[in-house]
Backbone bond lengths (Angstrom), bond angles and torsions (degrees), N, CA, C in turn:
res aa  C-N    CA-C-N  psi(-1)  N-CA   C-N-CA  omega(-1)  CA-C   N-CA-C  phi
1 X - - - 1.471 - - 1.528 108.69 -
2 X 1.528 126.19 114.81 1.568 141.07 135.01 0.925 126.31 -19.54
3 X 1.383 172.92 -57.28 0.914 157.64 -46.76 1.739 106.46 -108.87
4 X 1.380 128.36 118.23 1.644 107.53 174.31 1.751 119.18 -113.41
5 X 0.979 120.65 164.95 1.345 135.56 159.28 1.938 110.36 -22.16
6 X 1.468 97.04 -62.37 1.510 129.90 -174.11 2.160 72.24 -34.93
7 X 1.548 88.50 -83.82 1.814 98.54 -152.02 1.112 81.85 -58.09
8 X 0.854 141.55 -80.07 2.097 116.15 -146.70 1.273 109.78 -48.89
9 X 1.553 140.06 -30.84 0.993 125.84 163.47 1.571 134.14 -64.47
10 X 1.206 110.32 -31.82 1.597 128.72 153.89 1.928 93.59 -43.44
11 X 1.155 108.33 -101.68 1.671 112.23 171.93 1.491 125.44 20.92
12 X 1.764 92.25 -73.47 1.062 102.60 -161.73 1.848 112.20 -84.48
13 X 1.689 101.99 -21.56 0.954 109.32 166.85 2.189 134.01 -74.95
14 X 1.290 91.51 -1.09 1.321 92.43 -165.32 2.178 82.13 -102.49
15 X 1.353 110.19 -35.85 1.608 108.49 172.07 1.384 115.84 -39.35
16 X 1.662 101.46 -52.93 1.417 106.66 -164.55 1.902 101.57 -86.15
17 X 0.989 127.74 10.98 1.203 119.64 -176.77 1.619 116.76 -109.80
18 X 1.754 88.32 -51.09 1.405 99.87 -171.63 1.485 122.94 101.21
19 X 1.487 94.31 -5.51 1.227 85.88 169.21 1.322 111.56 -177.03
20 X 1.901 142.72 174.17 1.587 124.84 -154.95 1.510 76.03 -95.67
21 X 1.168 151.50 -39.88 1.406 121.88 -168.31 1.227 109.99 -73.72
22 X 1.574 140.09 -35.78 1.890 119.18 155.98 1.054 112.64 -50.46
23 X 1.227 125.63 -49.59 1.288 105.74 -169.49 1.686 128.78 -82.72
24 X 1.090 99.85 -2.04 1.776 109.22 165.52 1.362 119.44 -74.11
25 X 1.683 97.85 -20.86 1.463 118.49 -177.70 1.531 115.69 -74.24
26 X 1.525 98.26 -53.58 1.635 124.16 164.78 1.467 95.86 -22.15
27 X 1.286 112.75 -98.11 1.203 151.33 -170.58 1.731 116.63 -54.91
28 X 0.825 112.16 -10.75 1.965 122.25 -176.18 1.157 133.91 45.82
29 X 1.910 112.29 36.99 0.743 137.60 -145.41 1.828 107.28 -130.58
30 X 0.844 125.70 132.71 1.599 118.47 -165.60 1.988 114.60 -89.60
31 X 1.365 114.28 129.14 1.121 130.71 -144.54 1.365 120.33 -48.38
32 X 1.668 114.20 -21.35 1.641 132.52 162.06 1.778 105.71 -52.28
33 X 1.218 103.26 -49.75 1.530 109.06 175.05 0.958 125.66 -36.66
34 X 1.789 105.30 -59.97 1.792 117.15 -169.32 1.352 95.93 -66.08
35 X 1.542 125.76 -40.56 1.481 133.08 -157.96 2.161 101.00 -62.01
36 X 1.408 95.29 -38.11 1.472 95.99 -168.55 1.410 107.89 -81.09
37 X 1.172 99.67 -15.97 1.616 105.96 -168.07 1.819 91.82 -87.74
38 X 1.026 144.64 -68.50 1.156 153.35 -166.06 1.702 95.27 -61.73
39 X 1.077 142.36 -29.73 1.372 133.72 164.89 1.381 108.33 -73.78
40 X 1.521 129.98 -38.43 1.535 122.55 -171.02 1.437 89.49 -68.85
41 X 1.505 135.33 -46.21 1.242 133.86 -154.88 1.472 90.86 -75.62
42 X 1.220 137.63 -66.34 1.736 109.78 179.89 1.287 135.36 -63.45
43 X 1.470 108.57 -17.16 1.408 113.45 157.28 1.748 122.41 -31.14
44 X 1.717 87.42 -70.31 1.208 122.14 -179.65 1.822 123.54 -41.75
45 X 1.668 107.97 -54.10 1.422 132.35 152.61 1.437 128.29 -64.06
46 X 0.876 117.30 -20.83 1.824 123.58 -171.72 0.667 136.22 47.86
47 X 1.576 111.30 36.82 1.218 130.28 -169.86 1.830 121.00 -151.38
48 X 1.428 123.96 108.89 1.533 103.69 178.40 1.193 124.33 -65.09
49 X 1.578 95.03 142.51 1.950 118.64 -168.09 1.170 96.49 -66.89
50 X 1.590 122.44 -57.07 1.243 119.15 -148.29 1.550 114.85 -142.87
51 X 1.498 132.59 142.53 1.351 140.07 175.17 2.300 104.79 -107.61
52 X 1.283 89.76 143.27 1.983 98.85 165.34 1.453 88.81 -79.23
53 X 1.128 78.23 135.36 1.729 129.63 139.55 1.331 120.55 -122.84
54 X 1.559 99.45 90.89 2.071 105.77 167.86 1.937 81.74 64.01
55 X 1.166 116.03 -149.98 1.342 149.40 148.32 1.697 125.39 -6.61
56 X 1.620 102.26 -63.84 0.934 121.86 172.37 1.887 139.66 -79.59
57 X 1.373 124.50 122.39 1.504 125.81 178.94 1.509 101.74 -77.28
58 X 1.751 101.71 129.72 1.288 126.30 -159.06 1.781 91.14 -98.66
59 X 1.335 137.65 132.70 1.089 116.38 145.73 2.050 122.01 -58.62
60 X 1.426 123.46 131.43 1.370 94.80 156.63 1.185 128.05 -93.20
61 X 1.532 115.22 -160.60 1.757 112.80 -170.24 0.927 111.07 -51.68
62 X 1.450 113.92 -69.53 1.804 113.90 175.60 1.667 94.45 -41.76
63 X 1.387 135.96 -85.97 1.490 119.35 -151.59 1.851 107.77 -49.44
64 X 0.945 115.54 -13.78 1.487 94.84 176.78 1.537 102.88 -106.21
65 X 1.062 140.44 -18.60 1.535 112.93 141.11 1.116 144.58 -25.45
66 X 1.723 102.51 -50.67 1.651 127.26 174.36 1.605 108.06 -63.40
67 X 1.358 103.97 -11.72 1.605 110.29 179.06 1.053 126.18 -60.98
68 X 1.328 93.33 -59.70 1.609 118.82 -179.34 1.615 112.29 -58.93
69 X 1.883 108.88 -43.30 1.235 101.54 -176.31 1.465 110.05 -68.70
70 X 1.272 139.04 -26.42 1.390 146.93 -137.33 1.628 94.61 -85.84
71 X 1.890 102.60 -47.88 1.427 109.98 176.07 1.326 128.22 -54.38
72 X 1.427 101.77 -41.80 1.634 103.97 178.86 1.658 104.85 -62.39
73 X 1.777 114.94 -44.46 1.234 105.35 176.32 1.559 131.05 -50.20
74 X 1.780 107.42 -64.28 1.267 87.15 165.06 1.588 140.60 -51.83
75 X 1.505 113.16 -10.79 1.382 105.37 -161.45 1.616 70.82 -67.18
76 X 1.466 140.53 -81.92 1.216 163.99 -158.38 1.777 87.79 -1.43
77 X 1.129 122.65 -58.81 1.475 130.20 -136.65 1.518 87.29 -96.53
78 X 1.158 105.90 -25.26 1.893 101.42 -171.98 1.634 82.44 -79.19
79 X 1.270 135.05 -52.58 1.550 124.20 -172.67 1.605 95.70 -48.18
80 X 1.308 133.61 -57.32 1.032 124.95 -146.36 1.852 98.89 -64.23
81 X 1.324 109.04 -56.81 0.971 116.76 166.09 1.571 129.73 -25.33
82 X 1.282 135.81 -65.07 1.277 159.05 123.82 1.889 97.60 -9.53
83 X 1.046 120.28 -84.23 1.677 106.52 174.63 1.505 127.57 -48.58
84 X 1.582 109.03 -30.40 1.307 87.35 -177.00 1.380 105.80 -93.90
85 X 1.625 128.21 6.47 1.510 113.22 167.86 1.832 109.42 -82.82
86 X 1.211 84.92 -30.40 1.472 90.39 175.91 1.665 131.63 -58.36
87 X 2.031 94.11 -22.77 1.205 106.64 -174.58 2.392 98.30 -77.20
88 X 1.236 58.05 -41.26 1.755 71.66 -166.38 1.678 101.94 -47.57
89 X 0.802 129.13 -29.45 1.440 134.42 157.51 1.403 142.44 -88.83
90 X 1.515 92.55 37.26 1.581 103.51 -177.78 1.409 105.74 56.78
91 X 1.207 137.94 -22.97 2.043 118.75 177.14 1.168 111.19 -61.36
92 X 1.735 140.11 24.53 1.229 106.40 162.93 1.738 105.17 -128.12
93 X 1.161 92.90 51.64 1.680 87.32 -178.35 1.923 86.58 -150.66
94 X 1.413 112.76 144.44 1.653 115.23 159.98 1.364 99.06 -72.61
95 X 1.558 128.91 179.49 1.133 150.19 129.28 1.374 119.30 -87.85
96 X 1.416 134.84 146.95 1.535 107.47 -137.22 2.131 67.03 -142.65
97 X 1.543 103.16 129.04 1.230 91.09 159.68 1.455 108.35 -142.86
98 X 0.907 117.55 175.20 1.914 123.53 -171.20 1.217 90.19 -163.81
99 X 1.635 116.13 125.99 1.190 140.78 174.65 2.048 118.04 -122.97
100 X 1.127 109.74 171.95 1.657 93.86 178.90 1.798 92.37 -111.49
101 X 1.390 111.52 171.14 1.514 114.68 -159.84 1.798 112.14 -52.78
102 X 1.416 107.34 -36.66 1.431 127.59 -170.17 1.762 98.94 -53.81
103 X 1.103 120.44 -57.73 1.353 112.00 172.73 1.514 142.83 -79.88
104 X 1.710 103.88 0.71 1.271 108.11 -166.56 1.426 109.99 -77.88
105 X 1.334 129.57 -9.21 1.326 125.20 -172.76 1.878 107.54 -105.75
106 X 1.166 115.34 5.17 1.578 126.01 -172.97 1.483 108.64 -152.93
107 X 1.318 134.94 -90.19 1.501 114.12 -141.87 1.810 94.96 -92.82
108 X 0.980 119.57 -27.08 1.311 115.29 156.03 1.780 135.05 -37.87
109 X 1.454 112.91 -51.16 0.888 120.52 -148.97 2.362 74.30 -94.72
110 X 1.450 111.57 -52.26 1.044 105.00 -175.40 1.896 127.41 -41.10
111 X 1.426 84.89 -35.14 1.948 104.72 -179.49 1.856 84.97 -49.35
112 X 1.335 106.73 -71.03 1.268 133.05 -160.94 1.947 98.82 -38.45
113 X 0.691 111.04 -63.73 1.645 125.46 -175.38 1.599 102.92 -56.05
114 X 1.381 119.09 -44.33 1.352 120.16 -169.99 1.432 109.39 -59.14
115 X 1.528 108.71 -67.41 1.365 133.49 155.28 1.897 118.01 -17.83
116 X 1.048 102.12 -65.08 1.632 118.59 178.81 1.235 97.92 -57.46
117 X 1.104 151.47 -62.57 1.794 167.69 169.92 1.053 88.18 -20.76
118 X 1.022 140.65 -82.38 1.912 151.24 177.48 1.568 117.00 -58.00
119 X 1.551 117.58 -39.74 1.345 119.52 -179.32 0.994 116.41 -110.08
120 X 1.795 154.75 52.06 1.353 155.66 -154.10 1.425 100.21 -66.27
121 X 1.420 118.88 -36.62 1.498 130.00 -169.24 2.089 101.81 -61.72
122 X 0.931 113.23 -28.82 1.626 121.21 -151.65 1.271 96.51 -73.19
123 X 1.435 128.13 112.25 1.509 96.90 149.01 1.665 141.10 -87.75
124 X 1.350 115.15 108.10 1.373 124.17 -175.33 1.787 120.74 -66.28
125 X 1.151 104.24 132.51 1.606 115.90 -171.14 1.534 95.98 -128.77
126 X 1.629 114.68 106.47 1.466 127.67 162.74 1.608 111.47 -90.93
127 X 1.745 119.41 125.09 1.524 103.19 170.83 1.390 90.79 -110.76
128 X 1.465 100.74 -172.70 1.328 92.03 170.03 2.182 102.54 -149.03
129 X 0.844 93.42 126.66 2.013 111.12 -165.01 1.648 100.52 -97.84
130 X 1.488 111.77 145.24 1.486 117.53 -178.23 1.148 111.86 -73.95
131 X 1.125 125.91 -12.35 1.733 126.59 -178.34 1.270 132.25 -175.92
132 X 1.342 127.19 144.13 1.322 134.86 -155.94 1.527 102.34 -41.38
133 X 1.161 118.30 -49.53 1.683 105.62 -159.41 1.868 102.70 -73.64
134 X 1.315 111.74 -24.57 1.601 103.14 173.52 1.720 112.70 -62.97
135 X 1.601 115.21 -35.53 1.192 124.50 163.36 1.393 122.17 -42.46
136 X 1.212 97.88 -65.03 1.573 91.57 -177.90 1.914 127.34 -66.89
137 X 1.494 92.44 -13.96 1.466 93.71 -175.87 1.535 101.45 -92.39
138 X 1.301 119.03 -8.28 1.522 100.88 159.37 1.003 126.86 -115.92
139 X 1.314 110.50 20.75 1.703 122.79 148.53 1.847 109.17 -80.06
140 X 1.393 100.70 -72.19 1.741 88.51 165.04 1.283 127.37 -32.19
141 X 1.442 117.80 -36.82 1.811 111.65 -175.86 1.818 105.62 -93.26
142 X 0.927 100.96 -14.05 1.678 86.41 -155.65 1.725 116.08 -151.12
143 X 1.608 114.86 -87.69 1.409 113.26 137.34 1.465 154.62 2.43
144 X 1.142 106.24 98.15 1.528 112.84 -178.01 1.396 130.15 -46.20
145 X 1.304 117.08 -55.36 1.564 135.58 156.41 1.241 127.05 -115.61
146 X 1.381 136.31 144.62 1.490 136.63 162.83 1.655 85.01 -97.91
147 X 1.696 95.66 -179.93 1.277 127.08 -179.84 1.630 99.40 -146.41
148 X 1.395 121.47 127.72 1.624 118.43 -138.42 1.788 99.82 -149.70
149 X 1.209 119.60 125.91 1.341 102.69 -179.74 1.654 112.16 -107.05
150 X 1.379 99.42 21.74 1.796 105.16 155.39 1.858 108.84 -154.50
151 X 1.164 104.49 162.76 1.148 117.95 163.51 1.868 110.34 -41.83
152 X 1.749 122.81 140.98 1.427 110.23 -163.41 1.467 92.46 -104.07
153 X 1.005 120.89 159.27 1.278 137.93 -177.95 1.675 129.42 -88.16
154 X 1.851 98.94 -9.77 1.376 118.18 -164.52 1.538 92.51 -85.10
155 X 1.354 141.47 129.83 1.483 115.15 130.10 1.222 160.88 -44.79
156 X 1.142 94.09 -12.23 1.735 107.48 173.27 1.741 108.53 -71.00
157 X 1.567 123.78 -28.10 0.883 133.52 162.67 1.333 144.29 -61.66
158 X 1.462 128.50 112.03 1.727 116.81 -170.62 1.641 76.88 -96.45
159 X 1.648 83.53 177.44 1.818 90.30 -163.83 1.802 80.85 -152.99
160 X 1.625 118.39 143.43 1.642 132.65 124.87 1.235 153.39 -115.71
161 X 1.641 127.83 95.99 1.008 141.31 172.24 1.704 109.02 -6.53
162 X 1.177 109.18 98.16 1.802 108.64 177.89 1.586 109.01 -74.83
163 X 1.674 105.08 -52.44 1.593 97.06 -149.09 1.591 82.96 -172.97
164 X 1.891 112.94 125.84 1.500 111.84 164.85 1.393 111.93 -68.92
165 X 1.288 133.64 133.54 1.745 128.43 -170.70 1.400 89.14 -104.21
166 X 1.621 81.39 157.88 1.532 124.01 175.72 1.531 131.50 -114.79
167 X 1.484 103.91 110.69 1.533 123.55 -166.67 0.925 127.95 -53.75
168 X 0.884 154.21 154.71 1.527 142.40 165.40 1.887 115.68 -147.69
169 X 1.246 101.97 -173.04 1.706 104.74 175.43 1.624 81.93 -145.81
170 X 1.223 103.66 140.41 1.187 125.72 -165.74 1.808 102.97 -117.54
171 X 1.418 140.48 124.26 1.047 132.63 -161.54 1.921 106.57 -157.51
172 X 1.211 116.60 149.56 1.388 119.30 -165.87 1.690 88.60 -80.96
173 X 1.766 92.20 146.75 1.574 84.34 -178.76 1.177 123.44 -73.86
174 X 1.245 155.49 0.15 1.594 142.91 160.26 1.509 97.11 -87.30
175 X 1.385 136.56 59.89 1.298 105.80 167.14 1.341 94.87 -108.70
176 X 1.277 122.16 175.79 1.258 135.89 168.04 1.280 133.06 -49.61
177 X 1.062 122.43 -34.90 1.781 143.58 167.81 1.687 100.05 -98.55
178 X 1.245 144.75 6.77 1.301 131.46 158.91 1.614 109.44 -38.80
179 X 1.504 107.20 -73.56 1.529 113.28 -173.91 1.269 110.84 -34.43
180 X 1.472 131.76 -56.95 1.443 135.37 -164.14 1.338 97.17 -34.80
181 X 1.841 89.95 148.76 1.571 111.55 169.83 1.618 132.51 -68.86
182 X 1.463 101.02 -42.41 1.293 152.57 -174.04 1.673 125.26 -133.31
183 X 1.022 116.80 135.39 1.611 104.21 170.63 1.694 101.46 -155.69
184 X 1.210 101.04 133.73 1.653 135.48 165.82 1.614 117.49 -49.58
185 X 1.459 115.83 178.31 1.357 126.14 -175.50 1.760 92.56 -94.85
186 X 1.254 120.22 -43.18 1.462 130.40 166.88 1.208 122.40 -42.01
187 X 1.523 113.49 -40.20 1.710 119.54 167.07 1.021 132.89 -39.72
188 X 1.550 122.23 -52.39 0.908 154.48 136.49 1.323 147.76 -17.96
189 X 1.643 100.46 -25.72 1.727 120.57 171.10 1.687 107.70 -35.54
190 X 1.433 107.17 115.69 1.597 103.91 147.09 2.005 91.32 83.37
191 X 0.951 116.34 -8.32 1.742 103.16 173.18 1.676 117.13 -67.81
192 X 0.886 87.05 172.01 1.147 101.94 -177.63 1.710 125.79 -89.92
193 X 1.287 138.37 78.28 1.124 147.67 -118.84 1.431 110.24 -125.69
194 X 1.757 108.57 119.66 1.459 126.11 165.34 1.300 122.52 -99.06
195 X 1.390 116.57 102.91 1.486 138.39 159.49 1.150 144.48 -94.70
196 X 1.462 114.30 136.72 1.277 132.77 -169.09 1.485 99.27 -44.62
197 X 1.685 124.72 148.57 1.505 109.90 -172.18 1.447 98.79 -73.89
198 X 1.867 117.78 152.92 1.361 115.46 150.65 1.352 130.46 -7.58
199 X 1.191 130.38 140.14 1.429 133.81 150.79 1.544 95.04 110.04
200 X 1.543 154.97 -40.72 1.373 109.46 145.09 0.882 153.64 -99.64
201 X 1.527 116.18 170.14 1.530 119.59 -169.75 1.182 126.28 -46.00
202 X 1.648 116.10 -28.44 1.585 107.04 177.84 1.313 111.75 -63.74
203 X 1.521 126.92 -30.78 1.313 148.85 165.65 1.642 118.03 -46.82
204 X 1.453 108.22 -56.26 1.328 105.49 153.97 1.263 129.91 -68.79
205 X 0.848 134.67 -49.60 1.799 130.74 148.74 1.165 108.29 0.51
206 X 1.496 107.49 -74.90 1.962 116.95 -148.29 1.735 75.36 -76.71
207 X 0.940 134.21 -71.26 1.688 122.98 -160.93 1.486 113.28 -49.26
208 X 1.266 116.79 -30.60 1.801 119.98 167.54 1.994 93.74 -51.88
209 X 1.350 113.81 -75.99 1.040 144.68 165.59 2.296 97.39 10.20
210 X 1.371 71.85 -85.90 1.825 105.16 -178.79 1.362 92.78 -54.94
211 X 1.181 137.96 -70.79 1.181 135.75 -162.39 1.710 116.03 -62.20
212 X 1.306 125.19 -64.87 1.472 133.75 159.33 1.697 110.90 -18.80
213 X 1.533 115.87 -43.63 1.426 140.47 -167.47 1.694 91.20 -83.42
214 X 1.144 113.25 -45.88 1.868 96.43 -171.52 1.219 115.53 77.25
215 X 1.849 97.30 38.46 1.594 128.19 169.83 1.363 122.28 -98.80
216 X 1.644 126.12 123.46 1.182 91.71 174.16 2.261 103.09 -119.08
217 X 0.986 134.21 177.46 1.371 139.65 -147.28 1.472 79.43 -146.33
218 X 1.768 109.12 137.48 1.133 117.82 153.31 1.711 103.34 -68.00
219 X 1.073 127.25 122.59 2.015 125.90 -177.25 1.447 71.11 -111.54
220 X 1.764 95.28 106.62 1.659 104.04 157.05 1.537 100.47 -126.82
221 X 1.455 134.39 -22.41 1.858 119.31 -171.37 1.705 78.39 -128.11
222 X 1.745 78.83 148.98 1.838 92.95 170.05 1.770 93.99 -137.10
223 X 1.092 111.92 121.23 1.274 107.56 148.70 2.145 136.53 -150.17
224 X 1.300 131.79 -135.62 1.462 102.10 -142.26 1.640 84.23 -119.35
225 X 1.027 114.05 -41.34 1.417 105.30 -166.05 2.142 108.36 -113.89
226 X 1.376 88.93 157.16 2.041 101.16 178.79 1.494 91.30 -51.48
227 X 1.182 117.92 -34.94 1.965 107.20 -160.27 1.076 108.40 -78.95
228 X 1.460 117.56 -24.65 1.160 122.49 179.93 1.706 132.80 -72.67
229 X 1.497 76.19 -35.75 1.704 107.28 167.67 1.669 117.40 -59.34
230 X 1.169 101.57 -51.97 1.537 117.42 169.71 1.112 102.60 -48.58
231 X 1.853 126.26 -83.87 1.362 111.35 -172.33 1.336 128.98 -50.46
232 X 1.192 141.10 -22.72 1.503 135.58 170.45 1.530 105.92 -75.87
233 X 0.969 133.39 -55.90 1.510 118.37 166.79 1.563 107.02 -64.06
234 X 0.728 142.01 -46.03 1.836 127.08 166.11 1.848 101.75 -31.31
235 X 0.896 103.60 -40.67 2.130 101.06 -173.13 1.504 101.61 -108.95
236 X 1.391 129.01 38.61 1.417 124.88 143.88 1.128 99.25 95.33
237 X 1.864 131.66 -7.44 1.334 105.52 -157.88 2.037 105.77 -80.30
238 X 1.209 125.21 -4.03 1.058 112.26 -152.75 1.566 122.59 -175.24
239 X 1.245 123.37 -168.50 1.717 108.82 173.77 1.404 89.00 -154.06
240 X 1.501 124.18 136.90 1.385 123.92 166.67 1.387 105.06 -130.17
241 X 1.625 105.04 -171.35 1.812 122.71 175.53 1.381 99.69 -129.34
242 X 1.553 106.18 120.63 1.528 102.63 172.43 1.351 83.77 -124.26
243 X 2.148 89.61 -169.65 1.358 114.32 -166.12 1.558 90.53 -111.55
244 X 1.519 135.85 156.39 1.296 137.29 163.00 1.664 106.38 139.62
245 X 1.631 88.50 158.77 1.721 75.28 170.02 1.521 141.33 -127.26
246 X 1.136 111.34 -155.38 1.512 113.67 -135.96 1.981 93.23 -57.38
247 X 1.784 117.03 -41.57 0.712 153.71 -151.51 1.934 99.64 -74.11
248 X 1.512 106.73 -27.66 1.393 114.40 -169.40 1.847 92.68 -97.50
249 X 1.335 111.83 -34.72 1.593 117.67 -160.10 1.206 98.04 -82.47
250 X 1.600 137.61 -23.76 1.334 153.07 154.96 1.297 107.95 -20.54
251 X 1.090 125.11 -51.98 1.873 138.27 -154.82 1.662 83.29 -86.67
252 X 1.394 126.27 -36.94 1.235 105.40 -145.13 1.926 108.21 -83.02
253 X 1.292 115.11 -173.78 1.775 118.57 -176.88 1.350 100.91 -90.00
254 X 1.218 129.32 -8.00 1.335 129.50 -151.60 1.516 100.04 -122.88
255 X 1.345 111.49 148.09 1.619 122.34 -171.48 1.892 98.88 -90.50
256 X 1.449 100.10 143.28 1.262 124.84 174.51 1.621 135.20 -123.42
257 X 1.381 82.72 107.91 2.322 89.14 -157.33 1.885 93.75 -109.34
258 X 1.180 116.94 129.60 1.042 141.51 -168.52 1.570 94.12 -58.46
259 X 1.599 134.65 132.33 1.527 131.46 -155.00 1.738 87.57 -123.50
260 X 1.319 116.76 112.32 1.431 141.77 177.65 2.239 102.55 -75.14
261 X 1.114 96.29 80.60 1.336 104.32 171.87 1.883 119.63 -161.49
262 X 1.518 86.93 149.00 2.506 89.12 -171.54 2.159 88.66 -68.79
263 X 1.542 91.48 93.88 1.521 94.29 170.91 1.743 94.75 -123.78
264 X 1.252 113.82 101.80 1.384 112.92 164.47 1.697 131.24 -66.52
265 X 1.465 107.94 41.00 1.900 110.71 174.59 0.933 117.30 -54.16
266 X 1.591 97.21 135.38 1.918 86.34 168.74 2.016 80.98 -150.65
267 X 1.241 107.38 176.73 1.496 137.89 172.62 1.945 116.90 -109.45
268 X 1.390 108.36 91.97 1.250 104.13 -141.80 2.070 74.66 -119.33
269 X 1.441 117.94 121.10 1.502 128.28 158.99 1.341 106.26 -56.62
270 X 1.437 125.36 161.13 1.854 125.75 155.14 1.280 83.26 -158.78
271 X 1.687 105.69 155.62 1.088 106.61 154.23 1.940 80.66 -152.30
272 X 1.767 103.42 -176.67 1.470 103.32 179.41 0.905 119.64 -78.52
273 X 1.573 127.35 161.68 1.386 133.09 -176.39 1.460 101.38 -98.66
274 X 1.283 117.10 -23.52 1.663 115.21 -172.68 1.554 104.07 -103.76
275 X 0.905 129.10 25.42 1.849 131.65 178.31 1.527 108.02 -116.78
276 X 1.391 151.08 103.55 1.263 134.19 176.61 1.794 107.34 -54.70
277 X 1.433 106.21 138.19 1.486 100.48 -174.96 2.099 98.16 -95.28
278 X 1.403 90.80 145.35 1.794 108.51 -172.93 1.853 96.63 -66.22
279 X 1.264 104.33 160.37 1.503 107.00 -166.42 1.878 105.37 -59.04
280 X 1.400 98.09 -42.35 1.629 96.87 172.55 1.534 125.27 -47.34
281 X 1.421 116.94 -33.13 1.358 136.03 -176.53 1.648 114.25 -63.99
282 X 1.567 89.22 -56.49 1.621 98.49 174.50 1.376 115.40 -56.94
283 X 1.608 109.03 -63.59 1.690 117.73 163.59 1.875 106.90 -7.67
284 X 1.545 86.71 -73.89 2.144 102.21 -177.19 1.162 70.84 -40.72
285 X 1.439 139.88 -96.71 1.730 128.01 -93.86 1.669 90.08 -80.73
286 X 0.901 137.60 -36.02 1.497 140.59 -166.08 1.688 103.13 -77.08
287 X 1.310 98.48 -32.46 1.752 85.66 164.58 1.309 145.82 -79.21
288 X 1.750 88.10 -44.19 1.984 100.20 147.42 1.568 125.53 -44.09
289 X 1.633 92.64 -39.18 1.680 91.04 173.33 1.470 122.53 -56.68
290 X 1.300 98.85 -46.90 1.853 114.14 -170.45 1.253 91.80 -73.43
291 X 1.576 157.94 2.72 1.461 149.93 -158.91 1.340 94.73 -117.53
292 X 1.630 117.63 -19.60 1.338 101.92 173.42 1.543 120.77 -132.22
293 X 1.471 102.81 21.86 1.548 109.32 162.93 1.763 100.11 -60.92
């Protein structure tokens, strides 16, 4: 069995008309046409489409069976249709990002916004992982970009330097050390201290940090993200050192004094070297690039 486009469109056009001269009309096609076309198509089926009534072409049982199937078909092709414009515009792929807590409330979410400005079609998916090495392993498996607060150590990984970050100690505004210009690992003796949870490195850092110093921190709240950090010291519970800047800590309730310690932060991109990245991906990477020419 043949079956073409040509005749199902004949078909469907002689249904909706009622008859081969509408539907030759439909279609802009001259009325011998529809006639040949609607005979190859029952030829083809073995079965007649259609009976008169007075004036009018009747579908019969069999042809209005074929109705129903024809509809589901075209809907099929209008989906297809519909996906592949959709494809053509980046909507059929996520952008896949995984960041560590330090960035999820700022340069993360900003990448994200820049990107969207240009790509409305994309849908973007930010997670956010306790520490660099979970980052990178779901960039190696899966993931389009990490968000990394050092250079990665894997080779399979290319990596771009975003932005050297800026430290801070984060403190409720009436505390006692608000005013300070500057403040030390020593400042700090015996406070009361909100930390990034275990497991990353920026986390180990500041505790090398404290420790090297012959500091110790009441460690009473741990949690995942800078914003988070902020709000618990915003309500008295505490004083920490995050990463971000001056410009993000601005918004926040809580005072921000520049934290005098060898903390090597930085905002470091990766994505894999062995995964081809989807056109949306590249798009990102060429924009991050241009964000830090």
């Amino acid at each position: 069995m043949k079956i073409t486009f040509r005749q199902v469109d004949a078909f469907r056009a002689v249904v909706s008309a009622g008859s081969v001269t509408g539907a030759a009309a439909l279609l802009g096609v001259s009325q011998p046409a529809v006639s040949r076309l609607i005979a190859d198509f029952e030829a083809e089926v073995g079965f007649v489409l259609f009976r008169r009534e007075g004036r009018v072409l009747v579908p019969t049982e069999e042809g209005r069976m074929l109705v129903g199937e024809i509809r589901q078909a075209v809907a099929g092709m209008e989906h297809i249709k519909d996906a592949a414009s959709v494809i053509a515009k980046f909507g059929h792929t996520a952008l896949q990002l995984v960041t560590v807590p330090s960035f999820a409330g700022g340069l993360a979410p900003d990448l994200i916004a820049s990107f969207s400005a240009g790509h409305p079609e994309v849908m973007t998916r930010m997670e956010i992982e306790a520490n660099d090495d979970t980052v990178e392993w779901l960039v190696s498996q899966s993931h389009d970009f990490g968000l990394s607060t050092s250079v990665p150590t894997n080779p399979a990984l290319e990596h771009l330097a975003l932005q050297q970050g800026d430290v801070f100690c984060v403190l409720p505004k009436r505390h006692p050390l608000a005013n300070r210009v500057e403040l030390t690992p020593n400042d700090l003796r015996g406070e009361s201290f909100v930390s990034y949870i275990a497991g990353s490195r920026f986390r180990h850092d500041i505790d090398s940090v404290f420790k090297k110093a012959g500091v110790d921190r009441a460690m009473r709240f741990e949690t995942r993200t800078t914003d988070a950090i902020c709000q618990l010291v915003e309500r008295g519970l505490g004083v920490s050192v995050v990463a971000a800047t001056r410009a993000q800590l601005a918004r926040r309730e809580c005072v921000a004094v520049p934290f005098s310690a060898p903390l090597d932060f930085q905002a470091v991109l990766i994505w894999s070297r062995h995964r081809e990245l989807s056109a949306p991906a590249t798009e990102f990477l060429e924009m991050a690039r241009a964000e830090t020419r």
